[in-house]
C-alpha positions in Angstrom: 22.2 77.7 56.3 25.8 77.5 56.5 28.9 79.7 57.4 30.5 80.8 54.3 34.1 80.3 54.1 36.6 78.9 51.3 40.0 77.1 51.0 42.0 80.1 52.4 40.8 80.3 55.6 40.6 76.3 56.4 44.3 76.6 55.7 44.9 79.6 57.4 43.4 78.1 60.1 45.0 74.8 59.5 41.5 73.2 60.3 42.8 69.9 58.9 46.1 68.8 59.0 48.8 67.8 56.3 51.1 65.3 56.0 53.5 66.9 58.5 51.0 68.8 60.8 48.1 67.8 62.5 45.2 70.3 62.3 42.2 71.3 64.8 40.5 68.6 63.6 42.5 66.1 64.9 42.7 67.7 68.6 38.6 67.2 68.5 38.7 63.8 66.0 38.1 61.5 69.6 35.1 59.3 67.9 35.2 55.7 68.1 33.5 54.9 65.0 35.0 55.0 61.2 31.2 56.8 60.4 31.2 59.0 63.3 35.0 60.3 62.2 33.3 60.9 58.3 30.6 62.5 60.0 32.8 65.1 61.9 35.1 65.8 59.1 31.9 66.7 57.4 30.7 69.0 60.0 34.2 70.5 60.2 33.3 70.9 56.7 30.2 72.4 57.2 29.9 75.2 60.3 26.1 76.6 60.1 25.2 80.0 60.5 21.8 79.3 62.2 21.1 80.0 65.6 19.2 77.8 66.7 20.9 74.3 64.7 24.1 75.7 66.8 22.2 76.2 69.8 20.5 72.8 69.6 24.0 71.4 69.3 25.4 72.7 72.0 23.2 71.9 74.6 23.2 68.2 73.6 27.2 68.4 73.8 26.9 70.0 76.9 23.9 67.9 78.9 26.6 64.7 77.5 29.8 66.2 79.2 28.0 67.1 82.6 26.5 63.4 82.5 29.8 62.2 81.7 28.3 59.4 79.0 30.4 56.9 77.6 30.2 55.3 74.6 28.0 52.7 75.1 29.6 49.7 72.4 32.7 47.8 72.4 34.6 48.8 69.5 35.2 44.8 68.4 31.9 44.2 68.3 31.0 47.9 66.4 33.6 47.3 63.8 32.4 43.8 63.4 28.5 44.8 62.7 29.4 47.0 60.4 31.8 45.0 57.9 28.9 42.0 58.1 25.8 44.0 57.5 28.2 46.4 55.0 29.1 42.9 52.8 25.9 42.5 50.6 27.9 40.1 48.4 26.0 36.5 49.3 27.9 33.4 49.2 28.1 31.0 46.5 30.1 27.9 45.7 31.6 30.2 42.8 32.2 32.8 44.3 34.5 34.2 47.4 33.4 37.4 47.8 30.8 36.7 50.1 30.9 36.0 53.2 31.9 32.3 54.8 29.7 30.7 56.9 31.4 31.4 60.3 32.1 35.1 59.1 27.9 35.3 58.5 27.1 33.6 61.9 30.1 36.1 64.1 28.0 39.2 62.0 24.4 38.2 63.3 26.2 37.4 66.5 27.3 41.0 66.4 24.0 42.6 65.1 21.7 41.5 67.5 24.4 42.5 70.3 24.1 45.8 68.5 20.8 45.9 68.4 19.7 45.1 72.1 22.7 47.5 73.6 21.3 50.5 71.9 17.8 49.8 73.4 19.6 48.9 76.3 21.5 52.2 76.2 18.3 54.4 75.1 16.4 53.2 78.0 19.1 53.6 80.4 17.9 56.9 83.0 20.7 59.4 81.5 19.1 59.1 77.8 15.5 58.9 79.1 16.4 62.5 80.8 18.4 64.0 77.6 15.2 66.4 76.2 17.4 67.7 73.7 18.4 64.7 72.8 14.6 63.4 72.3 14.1 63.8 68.3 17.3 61.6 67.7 16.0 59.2 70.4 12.4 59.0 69.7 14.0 58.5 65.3 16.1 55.5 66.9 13.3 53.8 69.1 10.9 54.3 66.1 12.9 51.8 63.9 13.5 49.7 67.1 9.9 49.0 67.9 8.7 47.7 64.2 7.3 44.4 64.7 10.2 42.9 62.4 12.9 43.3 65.2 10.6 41.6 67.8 12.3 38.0 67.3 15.8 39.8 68.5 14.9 41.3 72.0 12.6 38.2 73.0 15.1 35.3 72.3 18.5 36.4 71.8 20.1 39.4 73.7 23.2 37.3 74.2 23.9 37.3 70.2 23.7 33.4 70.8 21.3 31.9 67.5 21.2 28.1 66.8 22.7 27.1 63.7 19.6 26.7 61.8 18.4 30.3 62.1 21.3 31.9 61.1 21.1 32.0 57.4 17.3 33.6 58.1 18.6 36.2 60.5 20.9 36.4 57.8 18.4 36.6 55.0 16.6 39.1 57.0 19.5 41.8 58.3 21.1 42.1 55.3 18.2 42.1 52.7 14.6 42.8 53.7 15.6 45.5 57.3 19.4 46.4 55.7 18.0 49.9 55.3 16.5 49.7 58.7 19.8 48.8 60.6 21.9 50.9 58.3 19.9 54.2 59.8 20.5 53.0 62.8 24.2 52.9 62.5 23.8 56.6 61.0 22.2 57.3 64.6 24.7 55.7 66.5 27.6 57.6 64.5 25.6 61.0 65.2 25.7 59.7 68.9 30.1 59.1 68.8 30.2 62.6 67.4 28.2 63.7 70.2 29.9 62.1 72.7 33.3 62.8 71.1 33.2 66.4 71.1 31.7 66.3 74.8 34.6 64.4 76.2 37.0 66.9 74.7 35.0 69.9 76.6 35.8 67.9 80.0 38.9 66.9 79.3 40.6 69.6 78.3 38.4 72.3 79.6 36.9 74.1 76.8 33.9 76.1 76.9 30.8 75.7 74.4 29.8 79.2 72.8 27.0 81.1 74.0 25.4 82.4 70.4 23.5 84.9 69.7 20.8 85.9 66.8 22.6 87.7 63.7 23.2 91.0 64.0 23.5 91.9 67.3 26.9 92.5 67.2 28.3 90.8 70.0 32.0 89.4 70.5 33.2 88.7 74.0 35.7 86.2 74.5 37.4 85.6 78.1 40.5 83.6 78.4 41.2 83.1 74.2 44.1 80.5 73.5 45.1 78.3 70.9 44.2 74.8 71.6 47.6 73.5 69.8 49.7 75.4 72.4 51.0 73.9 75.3 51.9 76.6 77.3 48.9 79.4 76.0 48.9 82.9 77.2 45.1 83.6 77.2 43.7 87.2 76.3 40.8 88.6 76.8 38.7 90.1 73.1 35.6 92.2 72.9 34.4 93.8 69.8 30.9 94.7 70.7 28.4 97.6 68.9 29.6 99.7 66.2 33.1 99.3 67.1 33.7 97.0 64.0 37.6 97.0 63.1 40.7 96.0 64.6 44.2 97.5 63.9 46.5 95.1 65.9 50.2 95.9 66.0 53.3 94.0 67.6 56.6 93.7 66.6 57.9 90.7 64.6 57.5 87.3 66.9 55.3 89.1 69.5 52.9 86.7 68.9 50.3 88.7 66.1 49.7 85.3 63.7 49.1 82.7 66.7 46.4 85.5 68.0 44.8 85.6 64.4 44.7 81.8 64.0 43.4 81.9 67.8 40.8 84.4 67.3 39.5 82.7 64.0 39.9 79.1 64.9 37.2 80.1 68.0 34.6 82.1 65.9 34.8 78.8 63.6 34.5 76.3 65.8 31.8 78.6 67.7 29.6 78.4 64.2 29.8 74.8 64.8 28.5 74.5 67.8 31.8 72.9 69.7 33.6 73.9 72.8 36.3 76.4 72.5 39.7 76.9 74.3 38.3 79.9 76.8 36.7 80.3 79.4 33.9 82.1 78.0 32.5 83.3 74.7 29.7 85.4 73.1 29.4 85.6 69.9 26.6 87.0 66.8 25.9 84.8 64.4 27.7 85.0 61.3 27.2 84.8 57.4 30.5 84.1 56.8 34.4 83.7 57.8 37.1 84.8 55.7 40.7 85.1 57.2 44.1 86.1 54.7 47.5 85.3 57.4 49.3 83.0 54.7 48.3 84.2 50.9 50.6 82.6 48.2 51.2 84.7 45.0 48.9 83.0 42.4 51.0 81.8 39.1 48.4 80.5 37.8 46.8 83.7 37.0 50.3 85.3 36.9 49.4 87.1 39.8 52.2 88.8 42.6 51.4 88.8 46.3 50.3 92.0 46.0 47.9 91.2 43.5 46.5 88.5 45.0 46.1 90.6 48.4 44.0 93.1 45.7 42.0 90.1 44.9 41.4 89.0 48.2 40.0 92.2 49.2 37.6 92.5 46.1 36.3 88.6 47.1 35.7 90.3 50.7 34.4 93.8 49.3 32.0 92.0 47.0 30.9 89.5 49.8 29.9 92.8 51.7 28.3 94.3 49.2 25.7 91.5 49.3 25.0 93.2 52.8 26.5 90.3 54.3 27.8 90.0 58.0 31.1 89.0 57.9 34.1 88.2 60.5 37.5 88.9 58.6 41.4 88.6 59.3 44.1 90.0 57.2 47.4 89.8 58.9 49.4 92.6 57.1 47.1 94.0 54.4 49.2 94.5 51.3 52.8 93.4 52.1 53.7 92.5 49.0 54.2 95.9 48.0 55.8 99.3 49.1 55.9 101.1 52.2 53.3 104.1 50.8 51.8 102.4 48.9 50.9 99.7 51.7 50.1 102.5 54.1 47.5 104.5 51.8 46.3 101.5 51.1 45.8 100.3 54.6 44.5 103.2 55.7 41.4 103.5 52.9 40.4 99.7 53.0 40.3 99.6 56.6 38.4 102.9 56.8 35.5 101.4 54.4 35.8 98.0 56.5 35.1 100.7 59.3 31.4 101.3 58.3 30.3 98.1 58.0 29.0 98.1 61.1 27.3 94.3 61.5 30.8 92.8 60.4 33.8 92.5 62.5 37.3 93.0 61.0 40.8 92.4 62.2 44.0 93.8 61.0 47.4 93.2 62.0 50.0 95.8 60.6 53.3 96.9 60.8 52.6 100.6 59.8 51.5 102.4 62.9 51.3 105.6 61.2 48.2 104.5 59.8 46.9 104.0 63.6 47.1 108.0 63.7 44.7 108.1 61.1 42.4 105.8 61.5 42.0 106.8 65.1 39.8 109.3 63.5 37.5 106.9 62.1 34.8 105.9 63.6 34.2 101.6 64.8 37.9 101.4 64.9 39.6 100.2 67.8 43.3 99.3 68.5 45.3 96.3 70.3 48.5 95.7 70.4 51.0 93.0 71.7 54.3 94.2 73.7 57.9 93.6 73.8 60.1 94.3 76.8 63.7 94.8 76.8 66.0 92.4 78.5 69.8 94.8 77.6 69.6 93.6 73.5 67.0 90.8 74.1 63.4 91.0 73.5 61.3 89.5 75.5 57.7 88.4 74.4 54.6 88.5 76.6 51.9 87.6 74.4 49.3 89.0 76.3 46.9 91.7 74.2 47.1 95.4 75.5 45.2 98.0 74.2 46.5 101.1 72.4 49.3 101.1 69.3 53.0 99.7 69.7 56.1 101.0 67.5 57.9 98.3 68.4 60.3 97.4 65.9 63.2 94.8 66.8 64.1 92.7 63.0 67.2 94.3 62.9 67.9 93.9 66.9 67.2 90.3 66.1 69.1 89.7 62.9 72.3 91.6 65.0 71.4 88.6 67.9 71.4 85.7 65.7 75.1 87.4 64.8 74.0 86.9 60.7 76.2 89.9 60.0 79.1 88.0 61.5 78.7 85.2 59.9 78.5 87.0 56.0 81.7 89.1 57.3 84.1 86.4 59.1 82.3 83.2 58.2 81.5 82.2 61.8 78.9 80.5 63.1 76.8 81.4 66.4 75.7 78.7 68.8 72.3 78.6 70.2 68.8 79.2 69.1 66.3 81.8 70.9 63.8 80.0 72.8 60.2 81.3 71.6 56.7 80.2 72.5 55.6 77.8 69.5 54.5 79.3 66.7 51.6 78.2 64.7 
């Protein structure tokens, strides 16, 4: 059972990066292994919305970080394995896409090291001791202990084989056990992941999601930053019981996106199982994740921005209607058209958003006269992110604060970047204000 989520949100969320931005997938992309960094792009691809597969996951990530486990193979030698028993091309005199005879005997060298350091490593006391890692262990030694693989562990742990028995070790690795050795590579790339995504907990201090069964309506996250941020102001969210919707307001630059991306890069990652940059989160399971911060107009269809922020809403209206849990982002619900509009508007959606109690919904908005109506709703709650005043210069905290904001400071800011000057007299101001990063 997996989180439902589209193309939208992973680039909202910038989950993978482009050509000229990495993504969160690269801050957690730590493997070692070409199959274990295929394997986490698919899970990136592929956060669950089952409690216990995330539950399972995380205590094997976190019994790996507090035991400090290292990845047990020397990359050489891994890489090496894996292009021999990967060739399945055998050598003739009229061909060259097999392997030469030295590159066959270096790849059974490098299999049978393989071979004897993963029993090596699966006996070790630290994987005898990982319970929750006892179905992938018990899968690995099952394959291990066939009779076939005998001749490896008695004679050679070394990877040393006499000339003579190298085209049968050959014969035998990449013909008659090749689908035996190629799940154990599987295993072992299961295993980087693993280890991967528990060294990035210690590292950098993340913490792994407590998660809870679906529908209990819990959201309690302590210390929330983005992990790209350098300098993060953490905040503290809770959206717990029926209070189901958001309205978050701020004035331009106060920091409203980066909180989005924050906020929905954590309930992601938390659906997957993975350590979070917090100190602490609590979350419901989820059916699905749908966030809306950067919606292009769609010419394809012919369709404005506003229309495509209508369509967005029916995709999440009709995802509801399936009596679906959802958690949902919309920073500035229908910008693309007028002031009234945009505020009527606001105000109905986010009031039927409002009674679907076992979703969570956040808004950011510019129109806090719809906070004065919607304060009369029931489930609805309000945050807000502050400016102060330095004479004409704002001044961002970043840290949430609850209640409704009218801060308002584009035209204080278009005045301090002196753009009217420069249309009326042609000059030119020196300097650029120095913000936190934005993401």
């Amino acid at each position: 059972m997996l989180l439902e989520t589209d193309v939208q949100t992973l680039e909202d969320l910038r989950i993978f990066g482009k050509r000229d931005q990495s993504g969160i997938f690269e801050i957690y992309n730590k493997t070692r292994t070409r199959g274990g960094e295929n394997l986490l792009r698919d899970l990136f691809r592929q956060p669950s919305a089952d409690q216990k597969t995330i539950t399972d996951r995380v205590a094997i990530f976190t019994y790996f970080s507090q035991q400090q486990v290292a990845f047990p193979f020397d990359p050489a030698m891994f890489d090496l394995a894996e292009k021999y028993i990967r060739n399945r091309t055998v050598s003739t005199g009229a061909s060259s896409q097999g392997l030469g005879e030295r590159d066959i005997q270096n790849g059974v060298s490098a299999i049978i090291q393989f071979l004897n350091g993963l029993r090596d490593f699966m006996e070790n006391e630290t994987m005898v001791n990982a319970t929750m890692y006892a179905t992938q262990r018990s899968a690995i030694y099952a394959i291990l202990n066939e009779a076939v693989f005998e001749p490896v562990f008695k004679q050679h742990r070394d990877g040393k084989v006499a000339f003579s028995a190298i085209a049968a070790y050959d014969l035998l690795f990449r013909t008659k056990i090749y689908a035996k050795i190629e799940s154990l590579l599987n295993q072992v790339y299961l295993l980087d992941v693993y280890l991967a995504i528990a060294g990035i907990a210690r590292e950098r201090n993340f913490t792994f999601p407590t998660v809870h069964a679906k529908g209990t309506r819990i959201l309690t996250i302590d210390g929330l930053y983005h992990p790209e941020l350098k300098q993060p102001v953490a905040n503290d969210v809770t959206m717990a019981g029926t209070m189901s919707l958001t309205l978050l307001t701020g004035a331009n630059m106060a920091g409203k996106s980066t909180f989005l991306r924050s906020i929905g890069t954590a309930v992601y990652l938390a659906h997957m199982g993975f350590p979070i940059a917090a100190k602490a989160i609590d979350i419901s399971v989820m059916d699905g994740l749908y966030t809306t911060i950067n919606l292009p107009d769609n010419l394809g269809i012919g369709a404005s921005h506003f229309y495509a922020e209508v369509l967005r809403v029916k995709k999440i209206a009709a995802e509801l209607g399936k009596g679906r849990s959802l958690f949902v982002i919309f920073d500035e619900l229908f910008r693309g058209t007028n002031v009234k509009d945009a505020h009527e508007a606001t105000v109905e959606v986010a009031t039927a958003f409002a009674r679907k109690d076992t979703s969570r919904f956040i808004i950011s908005s510019h129109i806090v006269e719809a906070a004065e109506q919607l304060s009369q709703v029931d489930g609805v709650n309000f945050w807000y992110l502050p400016t102060q005043m330095e004479g004409t210069k704002p001044v961002y905290t970043y840290t949430l604060e609850p209640g409704v904001t009218n801060d308002r400071h584009g035209m204080l800011i278009i005045q301090n970047e002196g753009i009217l000057d420069i249309l009326k007299n042609g000059k030119k101001k020196l300097g650029t204000p120095k913000l936190q990063t934005t993401l």
